[in-house]
C-alpha positions, 0 to 999 in steps of 0.5 A: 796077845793073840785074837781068837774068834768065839762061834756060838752054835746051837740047835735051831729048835732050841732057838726058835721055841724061845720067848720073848721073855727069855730072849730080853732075860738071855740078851741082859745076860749076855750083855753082862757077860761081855761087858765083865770081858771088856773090863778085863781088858780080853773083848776084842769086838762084841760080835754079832748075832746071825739070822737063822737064814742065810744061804751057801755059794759053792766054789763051783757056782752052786747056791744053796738056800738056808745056812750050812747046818751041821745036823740040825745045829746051826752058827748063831753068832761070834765073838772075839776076844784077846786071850795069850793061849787057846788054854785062856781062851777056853776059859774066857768061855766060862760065864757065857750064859749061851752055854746054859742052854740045851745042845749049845756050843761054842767052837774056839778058833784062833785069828791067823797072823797071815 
C-alpha cells in the first residue's frame, strides 16, 4: 500500500466570495467524505486547510509576501491517503465535495519511499 498526498487547489476568488453558510454546508460535506475514507481503511491523515496567506523563501535568499500562486489558483489544503496505484488514488478523489466547485482541482502525487 503506498501513501499518496491530495493538494486541494482552487481559485482564490471562489474561496474568498464564500458565506458563512456554504462554508458549515462544505466543511459537513468534507467531513463526511472523509470520514467514508477512513471507514475503508485508505485516510492515512485527515490533512489541513491552508490560510490564503503565506509567503515563499527563495533558495537564494529572497522572500516574497503571499502564497505561490499559480494564476490566480492557489493550494487550499492536503490529504493523504493510502491507495495501491495512482489508478486507486484517483478514484478515491471521486466524492470529494471540493471538486463541486467552480475552477477547483485536486493535484494526486505519491509519497516517496526515499
Amino acid at each position: 500500500m503506498n501513501t499518496y498526498v491530495f493538494f486541494i487547489r482552487a481559485k482564490k476568488e471562489a474561496v474568498t466570495s464564500v458565506t458563512d453558510k456554504e462554508i458549515k454546508t462544505r466543511n459537513i460535506r468534507w467531513m463526511n467524505w472523509t470520514s467514508a475514507l477512513a471507514k475503508e481503511g485508505k485516510l492515512a491523515e485527515g490533512g489541513n486547510h491552508l490560510t490564503l496567506d503565506g509567503m515563499v523563501v527563495e533558495g537564494q535568499g529572497g522572500i516574497n509576501a503571499g502564497p505561490y500562486m499559480q494564476g490566480d489558483v492557489c493550494l487550499l489544503g492536503y490529504i493523504l491517503v493510502h491507495a495501491v496505484s495512482y489508478d486507486e488514488a484517483i478514484k478515491l478523489t471521486k466524492g470529494c465535495p471540493v471538486l463541486e466547485g467552480k475552477g477547483t482541482s485536486i493535484e494526486v502525487r505519491e509519497i516517496s519511499s526515499l
